[in-house]
N, C-alpha and C positions, 0 to 999 in steps of 0.2 A: 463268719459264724451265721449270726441271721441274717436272712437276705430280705423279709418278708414277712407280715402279718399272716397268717396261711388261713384259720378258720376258727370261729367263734362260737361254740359249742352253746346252742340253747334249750333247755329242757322243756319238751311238752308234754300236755297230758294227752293228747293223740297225734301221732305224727302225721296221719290221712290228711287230718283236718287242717292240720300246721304249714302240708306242702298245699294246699290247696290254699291255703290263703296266701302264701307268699309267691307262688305261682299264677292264682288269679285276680287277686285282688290289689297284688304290689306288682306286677310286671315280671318277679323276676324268671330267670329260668333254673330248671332242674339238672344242676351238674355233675353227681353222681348218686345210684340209687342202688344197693347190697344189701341180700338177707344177712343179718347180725346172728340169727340164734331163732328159734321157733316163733317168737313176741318180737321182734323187735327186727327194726333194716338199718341202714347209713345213709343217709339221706343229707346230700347237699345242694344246697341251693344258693344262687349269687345274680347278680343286680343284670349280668351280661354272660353270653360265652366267653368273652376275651376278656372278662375280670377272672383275676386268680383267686382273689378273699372271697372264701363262701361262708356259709352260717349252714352248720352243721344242727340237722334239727333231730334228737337224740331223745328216745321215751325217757320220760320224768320217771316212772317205775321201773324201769330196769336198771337205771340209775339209782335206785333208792334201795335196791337188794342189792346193787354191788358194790357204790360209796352214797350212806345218806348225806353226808356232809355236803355235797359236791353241789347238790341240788338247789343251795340255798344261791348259788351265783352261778353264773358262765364259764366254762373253761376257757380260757385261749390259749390255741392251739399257732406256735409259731412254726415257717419252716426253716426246711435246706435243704441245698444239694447235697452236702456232703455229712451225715449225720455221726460217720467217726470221727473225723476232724474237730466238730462242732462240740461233740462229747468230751472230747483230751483239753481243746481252749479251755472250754469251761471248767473241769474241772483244777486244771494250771490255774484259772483266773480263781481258784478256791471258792465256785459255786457248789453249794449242795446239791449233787443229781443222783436221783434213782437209778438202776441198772434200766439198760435197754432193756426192749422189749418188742420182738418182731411179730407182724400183727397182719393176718391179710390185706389189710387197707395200708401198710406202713409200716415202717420201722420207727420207734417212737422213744424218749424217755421225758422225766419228770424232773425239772429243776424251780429251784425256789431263789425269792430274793430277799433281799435284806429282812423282813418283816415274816418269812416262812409260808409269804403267799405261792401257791403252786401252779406251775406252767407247763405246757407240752410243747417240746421240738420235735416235729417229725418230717423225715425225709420223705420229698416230693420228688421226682425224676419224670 
């Protein structure tokens, strides 16, 4: 099922400024970089190249038109290889999960745990 922490979604209020500080000022580097929509990119960044866990730096307002809830904490963002698999255990092991959801960056769905708090597994290859 999971194999790995994959990315830790954190909302800002510019992402320029966001990659720039944790590019220049924290060492890290820039892992992957995508226009999202006219406002907004996919912007990940992580400590090394040969680290997997990034911190996905995600506009606070484009977030806020499309879930305001979301905003108030970090998403995390788990993976896998294998994200059909992963979907059928889960839901055998009688976790609540959303339907997939296939997405330029990933194939992705939403499960929750004991308390209704909400997660993302999405498949990395």
């Amino acid at each position: 099922m999971i194999n790995k922490v994959g990315k830790i979604t954190v909302y800002v209020e510019d992402q320029e400024q966001a990659k720039e500080f944790w590019l220049n000022k924290l060492g890290f580097v820039l892992k992957l970089e995508q226009p999202m929509g006219p406002n907004a990119s996919w912007i990940e960044v992580g400590p090394s190249d040969d680290e997997f866990t990034t911190l996905v730096l995600y506009s606070k307002s484009a977030m806020e038109q499309h879930e305001p809830s979301k905003v108030a904490h970090p998403t995390m963002l788990f993976s896998t290889t294998d994200i059909e698999s992963a979907y059928e255990k889960m839901k055998q092991n009688e976790v609540k999960v959303d339907e997939m959801s296939k997405m330029p960056f990933g194939t992705m769905f939403k499960f929750y745990d004991q308390d209704g708090n909400e997660y993302l597994l999405r498949e990395d290859k």
